[in-house]
PDB file of N, CA, C and O in Angstrom:
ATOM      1  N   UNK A   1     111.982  97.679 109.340  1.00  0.00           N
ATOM      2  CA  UNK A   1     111.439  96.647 108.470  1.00  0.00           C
ATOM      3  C   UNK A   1     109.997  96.363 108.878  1.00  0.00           C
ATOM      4  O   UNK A   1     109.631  96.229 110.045  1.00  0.00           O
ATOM      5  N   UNK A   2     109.204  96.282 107.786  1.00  0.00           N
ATOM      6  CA  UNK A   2     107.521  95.662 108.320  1.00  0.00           C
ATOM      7  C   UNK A   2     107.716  94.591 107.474  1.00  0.00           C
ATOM      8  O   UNK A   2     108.293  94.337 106.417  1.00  0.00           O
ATOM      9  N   UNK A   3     106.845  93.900 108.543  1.00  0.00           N
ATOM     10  CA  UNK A   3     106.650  92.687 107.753  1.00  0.00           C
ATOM     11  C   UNK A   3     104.912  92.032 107.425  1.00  0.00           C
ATOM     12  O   UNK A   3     104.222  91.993 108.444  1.00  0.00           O
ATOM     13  N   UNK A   4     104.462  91.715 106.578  1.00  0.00           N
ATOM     14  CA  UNK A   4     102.779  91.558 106.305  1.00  0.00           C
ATOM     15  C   UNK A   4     102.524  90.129 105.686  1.00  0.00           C
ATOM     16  O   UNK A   4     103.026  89.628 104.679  1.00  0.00           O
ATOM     17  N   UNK A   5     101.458  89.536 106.712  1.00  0.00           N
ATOM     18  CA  UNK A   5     100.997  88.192 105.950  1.00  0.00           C
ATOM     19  C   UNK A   5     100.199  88.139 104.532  1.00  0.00           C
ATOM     20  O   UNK A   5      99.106  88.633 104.256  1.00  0.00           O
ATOM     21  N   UNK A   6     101.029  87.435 103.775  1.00  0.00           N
ATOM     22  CA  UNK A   6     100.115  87.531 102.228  1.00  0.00           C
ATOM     23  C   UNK A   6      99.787  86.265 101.754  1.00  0.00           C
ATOM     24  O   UNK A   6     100.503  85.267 101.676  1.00  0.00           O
ATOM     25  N   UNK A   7      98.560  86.430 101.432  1.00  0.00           N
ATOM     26  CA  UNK A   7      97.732  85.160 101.492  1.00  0.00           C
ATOM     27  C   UNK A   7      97.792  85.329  99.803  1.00  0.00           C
ATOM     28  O   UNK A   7      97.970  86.407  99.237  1.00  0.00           O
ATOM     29  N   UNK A   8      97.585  83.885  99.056  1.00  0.00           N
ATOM     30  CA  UNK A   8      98.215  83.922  97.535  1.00  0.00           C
ATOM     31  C   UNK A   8      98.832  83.824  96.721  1.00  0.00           C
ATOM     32  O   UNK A   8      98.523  83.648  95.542  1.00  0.00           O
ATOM     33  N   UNK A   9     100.026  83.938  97.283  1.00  0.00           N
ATOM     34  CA  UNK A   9     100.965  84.003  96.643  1.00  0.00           C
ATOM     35  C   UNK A   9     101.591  82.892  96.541  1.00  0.00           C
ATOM     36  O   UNK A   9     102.040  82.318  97.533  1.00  0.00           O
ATOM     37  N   UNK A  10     101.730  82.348  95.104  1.00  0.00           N
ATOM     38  CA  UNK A  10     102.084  80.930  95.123  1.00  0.00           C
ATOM     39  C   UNK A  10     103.541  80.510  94.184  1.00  0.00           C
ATOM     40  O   UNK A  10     104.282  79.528  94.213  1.00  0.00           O
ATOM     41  N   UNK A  11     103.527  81.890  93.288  1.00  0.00           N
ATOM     42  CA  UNK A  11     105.106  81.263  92.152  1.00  0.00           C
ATOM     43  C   UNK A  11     105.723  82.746  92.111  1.00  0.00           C
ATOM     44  O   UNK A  11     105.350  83.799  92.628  1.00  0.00           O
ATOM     45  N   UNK A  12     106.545  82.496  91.494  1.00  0.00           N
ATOM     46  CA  UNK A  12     107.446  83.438  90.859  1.00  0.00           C
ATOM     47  C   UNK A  12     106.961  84.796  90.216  1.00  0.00           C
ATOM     48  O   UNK A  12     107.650  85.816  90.189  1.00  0.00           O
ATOM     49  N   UNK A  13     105.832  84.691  89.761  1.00  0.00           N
ATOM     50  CA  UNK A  13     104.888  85.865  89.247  1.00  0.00           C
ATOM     51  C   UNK A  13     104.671  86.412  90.513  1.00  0.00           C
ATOM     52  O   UNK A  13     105.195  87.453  90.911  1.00  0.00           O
ATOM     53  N   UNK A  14     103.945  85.753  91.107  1.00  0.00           N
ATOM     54  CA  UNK A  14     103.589  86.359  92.283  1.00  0.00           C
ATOM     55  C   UNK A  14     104.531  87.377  93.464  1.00  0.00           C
ATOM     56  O   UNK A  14     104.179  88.336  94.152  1.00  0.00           O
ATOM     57  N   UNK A  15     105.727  86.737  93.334  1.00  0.00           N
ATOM     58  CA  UNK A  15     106.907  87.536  93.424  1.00  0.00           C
ATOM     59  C   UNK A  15     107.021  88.646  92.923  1.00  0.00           C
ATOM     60  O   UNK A  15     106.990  89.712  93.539  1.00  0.00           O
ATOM     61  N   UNK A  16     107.160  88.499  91.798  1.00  0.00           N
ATOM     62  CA  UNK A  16     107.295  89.663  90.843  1.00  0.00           C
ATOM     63  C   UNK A  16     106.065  90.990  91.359  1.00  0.00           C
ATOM     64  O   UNK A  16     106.310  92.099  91.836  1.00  0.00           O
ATOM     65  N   UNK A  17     104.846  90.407  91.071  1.00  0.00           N
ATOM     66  CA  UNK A  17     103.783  91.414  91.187  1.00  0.00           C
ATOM     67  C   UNK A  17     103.954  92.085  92.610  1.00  0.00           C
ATOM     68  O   UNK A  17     103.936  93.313  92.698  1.00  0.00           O
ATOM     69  N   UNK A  18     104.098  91.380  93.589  1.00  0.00           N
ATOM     70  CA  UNK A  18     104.200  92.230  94.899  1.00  0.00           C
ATOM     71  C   UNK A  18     105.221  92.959  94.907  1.00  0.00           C
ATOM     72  O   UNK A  18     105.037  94.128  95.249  1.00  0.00           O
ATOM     73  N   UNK A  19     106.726  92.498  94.515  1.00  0.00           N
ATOM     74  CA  UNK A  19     107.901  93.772  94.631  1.00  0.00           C
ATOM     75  C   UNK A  19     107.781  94.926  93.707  1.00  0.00           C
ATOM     76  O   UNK A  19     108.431  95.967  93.798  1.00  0.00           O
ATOM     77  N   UNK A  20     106.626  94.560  92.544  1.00  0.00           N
ATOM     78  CA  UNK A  20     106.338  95.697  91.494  1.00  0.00           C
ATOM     79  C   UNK A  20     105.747  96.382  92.301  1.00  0.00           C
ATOM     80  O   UNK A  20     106.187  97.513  92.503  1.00  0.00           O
ATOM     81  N   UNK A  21     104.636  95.953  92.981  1.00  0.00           N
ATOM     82  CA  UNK A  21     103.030  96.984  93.371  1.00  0.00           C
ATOM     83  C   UNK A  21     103.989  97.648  94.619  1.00  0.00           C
ATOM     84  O   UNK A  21     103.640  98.828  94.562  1.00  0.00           O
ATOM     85  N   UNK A  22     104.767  97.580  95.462  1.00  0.00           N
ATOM     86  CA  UNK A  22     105.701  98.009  96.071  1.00  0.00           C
ATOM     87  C   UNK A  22     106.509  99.252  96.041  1.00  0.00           C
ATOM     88  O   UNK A  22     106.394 100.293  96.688  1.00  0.00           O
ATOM     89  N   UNK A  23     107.668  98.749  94.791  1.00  0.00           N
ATOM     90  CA  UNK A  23     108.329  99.584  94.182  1.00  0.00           C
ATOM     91  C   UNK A  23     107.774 100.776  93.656  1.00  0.00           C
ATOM     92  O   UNK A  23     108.234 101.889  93.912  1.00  0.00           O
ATOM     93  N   UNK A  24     106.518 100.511  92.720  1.00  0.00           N
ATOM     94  CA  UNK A  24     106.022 101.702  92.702  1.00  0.00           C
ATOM     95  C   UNK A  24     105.368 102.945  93.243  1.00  0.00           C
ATOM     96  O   UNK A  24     104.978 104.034  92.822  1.00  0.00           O
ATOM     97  N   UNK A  25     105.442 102.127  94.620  1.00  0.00           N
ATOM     98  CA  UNK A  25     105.259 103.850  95.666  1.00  0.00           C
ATOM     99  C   UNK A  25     106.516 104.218  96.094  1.00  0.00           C
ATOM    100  O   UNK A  25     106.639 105.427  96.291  1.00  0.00           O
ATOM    101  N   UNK A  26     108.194 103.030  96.444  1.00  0.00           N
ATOM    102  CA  UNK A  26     109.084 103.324  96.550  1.00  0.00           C
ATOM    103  C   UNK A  26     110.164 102.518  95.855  1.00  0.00           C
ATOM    104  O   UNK A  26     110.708 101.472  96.212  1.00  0.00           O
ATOM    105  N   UNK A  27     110.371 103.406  94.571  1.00  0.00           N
ATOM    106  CA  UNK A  27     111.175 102.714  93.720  1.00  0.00           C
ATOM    107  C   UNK A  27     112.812 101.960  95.093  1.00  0.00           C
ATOM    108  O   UNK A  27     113.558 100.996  94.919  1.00  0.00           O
ATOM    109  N   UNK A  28     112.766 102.661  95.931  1.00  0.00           N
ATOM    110  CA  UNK A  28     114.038 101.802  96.570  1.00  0.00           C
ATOM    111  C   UNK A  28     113.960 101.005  97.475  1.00  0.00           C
ATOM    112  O   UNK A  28     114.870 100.421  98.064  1.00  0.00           O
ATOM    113  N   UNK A  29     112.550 100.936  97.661  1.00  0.00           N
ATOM    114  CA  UNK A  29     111.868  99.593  98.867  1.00  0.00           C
ATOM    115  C   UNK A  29     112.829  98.453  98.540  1.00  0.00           C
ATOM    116  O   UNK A  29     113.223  98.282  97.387  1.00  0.00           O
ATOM    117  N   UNK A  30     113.174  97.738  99.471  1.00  0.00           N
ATOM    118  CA  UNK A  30     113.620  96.655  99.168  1.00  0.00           C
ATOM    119  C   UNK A  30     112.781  95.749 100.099  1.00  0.00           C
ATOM    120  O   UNK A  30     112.373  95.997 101.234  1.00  0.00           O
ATOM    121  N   UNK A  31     112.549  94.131  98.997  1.00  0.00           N
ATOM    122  CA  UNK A  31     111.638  93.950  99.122  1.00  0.00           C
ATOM    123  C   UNK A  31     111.526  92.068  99.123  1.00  0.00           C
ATOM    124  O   UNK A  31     111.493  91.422  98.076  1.00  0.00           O
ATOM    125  N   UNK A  32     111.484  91.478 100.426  1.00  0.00           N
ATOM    126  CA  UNK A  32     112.049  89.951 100.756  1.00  0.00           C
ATOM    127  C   UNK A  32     110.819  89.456 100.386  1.00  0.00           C
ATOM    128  O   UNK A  32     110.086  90.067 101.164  1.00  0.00           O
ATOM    129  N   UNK A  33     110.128  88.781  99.740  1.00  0.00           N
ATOM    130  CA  UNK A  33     108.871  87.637  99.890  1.00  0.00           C
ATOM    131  C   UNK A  33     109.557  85.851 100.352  1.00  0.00           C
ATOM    132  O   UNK A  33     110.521  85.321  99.799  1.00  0.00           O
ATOM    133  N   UNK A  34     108.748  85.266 101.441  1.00  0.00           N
ATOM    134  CA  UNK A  34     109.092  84.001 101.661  1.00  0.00           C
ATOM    135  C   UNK A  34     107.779  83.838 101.203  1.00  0.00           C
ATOM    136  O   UNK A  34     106.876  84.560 101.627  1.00  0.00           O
ATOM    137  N   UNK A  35     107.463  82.353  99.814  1.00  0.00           N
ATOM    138  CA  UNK A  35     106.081  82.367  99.446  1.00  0.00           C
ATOM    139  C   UNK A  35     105.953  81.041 100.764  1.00  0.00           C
ATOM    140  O   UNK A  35     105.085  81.327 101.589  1.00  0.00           O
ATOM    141  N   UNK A  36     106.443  80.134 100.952  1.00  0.00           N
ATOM    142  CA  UNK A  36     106.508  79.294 101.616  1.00  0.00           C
ATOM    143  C   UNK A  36     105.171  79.763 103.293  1.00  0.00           C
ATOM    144  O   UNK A  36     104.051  79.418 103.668  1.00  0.00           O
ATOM    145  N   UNK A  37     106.407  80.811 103.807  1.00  0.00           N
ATOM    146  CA  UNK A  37     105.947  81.638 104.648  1.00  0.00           C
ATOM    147  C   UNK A  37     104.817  82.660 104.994  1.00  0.00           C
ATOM    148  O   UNK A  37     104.478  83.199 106.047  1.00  0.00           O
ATOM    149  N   UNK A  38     104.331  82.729 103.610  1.00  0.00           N
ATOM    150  CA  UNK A  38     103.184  83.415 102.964  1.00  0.00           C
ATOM    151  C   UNK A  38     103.544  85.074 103.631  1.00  0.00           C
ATOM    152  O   UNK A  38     102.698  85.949 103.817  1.00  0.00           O
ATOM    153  N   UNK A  39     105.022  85.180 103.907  1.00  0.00           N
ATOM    154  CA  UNK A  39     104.575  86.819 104.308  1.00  0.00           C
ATOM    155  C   UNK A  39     106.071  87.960 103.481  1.00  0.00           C
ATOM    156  O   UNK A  39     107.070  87.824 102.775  1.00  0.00           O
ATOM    157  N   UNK A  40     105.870  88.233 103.664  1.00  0.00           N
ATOM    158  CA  UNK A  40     106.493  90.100 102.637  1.00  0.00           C
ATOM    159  C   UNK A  40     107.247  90.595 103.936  1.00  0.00           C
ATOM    160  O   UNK A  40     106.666  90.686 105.017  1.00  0.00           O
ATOM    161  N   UNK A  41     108.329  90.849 103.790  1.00  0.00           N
ATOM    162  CA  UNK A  41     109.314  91.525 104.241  1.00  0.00           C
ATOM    163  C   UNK A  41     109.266  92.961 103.494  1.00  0.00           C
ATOM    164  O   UNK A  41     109.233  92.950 102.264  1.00  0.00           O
ATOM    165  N   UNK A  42     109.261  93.997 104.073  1.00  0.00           N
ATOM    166  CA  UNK A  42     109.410  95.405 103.510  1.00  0.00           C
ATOM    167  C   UNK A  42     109.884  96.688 103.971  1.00  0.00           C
ATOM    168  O   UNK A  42     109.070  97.463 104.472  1.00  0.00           O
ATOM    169  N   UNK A  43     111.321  97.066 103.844  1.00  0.00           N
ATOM    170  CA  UNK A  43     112.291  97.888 103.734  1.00  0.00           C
ATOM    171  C   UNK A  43     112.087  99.253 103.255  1.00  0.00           C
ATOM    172  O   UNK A  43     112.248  99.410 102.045  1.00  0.00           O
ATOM    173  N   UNK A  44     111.843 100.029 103.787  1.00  0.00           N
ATOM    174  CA  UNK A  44     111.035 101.209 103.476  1.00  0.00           C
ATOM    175  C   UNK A  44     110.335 102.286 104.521  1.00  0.00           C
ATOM    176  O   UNK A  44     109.814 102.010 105.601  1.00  0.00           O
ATOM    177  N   UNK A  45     110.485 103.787 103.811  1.00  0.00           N
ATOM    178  CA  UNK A  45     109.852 104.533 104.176  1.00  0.00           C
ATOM    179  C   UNK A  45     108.102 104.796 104.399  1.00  0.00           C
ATOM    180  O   UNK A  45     107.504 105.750 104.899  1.00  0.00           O
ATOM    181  N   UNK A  46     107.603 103.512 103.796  1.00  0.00           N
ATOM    182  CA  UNK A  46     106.441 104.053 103.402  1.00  0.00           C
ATOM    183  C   UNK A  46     105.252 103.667 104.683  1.00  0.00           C
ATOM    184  O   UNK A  46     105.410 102.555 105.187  1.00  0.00           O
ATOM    185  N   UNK A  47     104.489 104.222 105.038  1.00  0.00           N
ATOM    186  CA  UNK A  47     103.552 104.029 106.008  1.00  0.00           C
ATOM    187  C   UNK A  47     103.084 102.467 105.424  1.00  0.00           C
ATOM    188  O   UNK A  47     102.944 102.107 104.255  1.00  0.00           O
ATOM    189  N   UNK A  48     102.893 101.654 106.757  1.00  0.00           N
ATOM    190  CA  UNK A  48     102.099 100.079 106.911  1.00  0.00           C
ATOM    191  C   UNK A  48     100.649 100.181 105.616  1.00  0.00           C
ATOM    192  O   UNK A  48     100.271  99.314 104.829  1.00  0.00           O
ATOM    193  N   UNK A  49     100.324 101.056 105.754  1.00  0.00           N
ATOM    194  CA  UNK A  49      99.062 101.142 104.639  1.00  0.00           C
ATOM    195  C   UNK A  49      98.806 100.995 103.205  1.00  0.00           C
ATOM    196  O   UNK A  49      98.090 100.381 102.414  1.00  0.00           O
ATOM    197  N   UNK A  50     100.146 102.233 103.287  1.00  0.00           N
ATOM    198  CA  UNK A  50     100.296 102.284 102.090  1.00  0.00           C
ATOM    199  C   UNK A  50     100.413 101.370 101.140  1.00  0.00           C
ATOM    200  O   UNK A  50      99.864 101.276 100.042  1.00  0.00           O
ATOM    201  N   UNK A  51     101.676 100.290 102.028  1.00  0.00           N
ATOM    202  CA  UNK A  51     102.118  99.170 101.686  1.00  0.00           C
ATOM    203  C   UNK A  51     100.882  97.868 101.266  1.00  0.00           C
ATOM    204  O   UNK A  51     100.657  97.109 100.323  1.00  0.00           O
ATOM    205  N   UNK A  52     100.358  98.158 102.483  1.00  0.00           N
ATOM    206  CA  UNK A  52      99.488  97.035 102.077  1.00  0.00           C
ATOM    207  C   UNK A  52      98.198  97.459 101.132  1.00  0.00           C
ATOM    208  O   UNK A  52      97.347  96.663 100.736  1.00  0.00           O
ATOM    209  N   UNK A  53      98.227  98.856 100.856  1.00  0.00           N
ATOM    210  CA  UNK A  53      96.811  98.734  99.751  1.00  0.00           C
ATOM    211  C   UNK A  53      97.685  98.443  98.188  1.00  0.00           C
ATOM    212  O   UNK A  53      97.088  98.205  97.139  1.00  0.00           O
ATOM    213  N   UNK A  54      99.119  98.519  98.307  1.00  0.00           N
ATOM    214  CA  UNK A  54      99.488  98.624  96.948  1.00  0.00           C
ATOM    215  C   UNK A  54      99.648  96.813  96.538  1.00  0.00           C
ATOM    216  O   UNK A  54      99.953  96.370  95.431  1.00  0.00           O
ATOM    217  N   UNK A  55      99.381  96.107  97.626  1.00  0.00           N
ATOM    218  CA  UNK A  55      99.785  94.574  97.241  1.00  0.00           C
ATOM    219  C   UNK A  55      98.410  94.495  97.720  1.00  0.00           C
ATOM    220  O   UNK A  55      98.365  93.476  97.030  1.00  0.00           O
ATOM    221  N   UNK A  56      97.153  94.585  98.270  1.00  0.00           N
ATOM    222  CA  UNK A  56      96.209  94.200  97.686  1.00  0.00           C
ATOM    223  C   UNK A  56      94.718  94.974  96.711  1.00  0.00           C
ATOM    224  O   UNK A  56      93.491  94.880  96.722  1.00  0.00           O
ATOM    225  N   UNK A  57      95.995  95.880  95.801  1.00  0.00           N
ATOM    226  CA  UNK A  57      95.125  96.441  94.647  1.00  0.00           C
ATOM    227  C   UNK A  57      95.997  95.190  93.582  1.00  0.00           C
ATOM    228  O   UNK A  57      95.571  95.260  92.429  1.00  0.00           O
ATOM    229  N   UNK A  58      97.031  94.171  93.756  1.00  0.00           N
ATOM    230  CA  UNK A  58      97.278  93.075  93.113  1.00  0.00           C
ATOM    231  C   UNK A  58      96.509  92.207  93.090  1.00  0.00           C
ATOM    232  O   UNK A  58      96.574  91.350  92.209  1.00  0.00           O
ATOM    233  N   UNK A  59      95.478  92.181  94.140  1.00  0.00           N
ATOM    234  CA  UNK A  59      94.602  90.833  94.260  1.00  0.00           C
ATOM    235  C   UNK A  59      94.682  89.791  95.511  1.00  0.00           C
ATOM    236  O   UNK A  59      94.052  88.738  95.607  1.00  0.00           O
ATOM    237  N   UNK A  60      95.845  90.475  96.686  1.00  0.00           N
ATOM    238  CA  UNK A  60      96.202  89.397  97.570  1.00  0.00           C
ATOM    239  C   UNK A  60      95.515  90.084  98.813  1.00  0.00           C
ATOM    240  O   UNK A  60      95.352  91.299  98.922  1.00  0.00           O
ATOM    241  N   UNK A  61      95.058  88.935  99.925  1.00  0.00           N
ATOM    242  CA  UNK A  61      95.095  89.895 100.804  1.00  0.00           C
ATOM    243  C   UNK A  61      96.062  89.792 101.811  1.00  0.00           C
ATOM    244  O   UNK A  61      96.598  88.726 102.117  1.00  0.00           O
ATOM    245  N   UNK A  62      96.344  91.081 102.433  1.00  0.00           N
ATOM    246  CA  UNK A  62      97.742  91.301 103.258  1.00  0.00           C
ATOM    247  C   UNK A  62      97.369  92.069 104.349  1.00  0.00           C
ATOM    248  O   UNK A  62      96.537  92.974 104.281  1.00  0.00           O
ATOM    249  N   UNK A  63      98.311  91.535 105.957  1.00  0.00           N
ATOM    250  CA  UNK A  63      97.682  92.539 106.833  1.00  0.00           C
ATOM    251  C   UNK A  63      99.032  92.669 107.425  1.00  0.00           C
ATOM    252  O   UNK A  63     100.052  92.088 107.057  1.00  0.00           O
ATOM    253  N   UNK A  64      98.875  93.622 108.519  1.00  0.00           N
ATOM    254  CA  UNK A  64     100.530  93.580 109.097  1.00  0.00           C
ATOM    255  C   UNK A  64     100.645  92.080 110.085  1.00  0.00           C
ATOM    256  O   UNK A  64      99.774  91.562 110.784  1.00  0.00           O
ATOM    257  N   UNK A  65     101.662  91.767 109.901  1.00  0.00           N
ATOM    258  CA  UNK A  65     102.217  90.441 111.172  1.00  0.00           C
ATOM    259  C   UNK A  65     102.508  90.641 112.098  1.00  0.00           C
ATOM    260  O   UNK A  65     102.849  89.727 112.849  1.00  0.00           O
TER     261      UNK A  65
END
């Protein structure tokens, strides 16, 4: 599991957009956001990078925790 601080994220959209920008490098990422917590839980094969350029080509910025 990685986990990355995301600064932004404030409703339910915002939800949405990060498990989208996600999913679409691994449709089977599974994928926890605490907005409270401001950070992304992420379940997956995919390199730390990857992850984080695909949630901040959304607009947020995110680094690893």
């Amino acid at each position: 599991m990685q986990v990355f601080n995301v600064q932004g994220m404030t409703c339910g959209h915002c939800v949405k957009a990060v498990t989208r920008a996600v999913q679409a490098q691994d449709a089977q990422a599974q994928v926890e956001v605490d907005l409270a917590g401001q950070q992304v839980r992420v379940h997956s094969g995919l390199p730390a990078e990857q992850v984080l350029a695909a949630i901040r080509e959304e607009g947020y910025e995110a680094q690893v925790a």
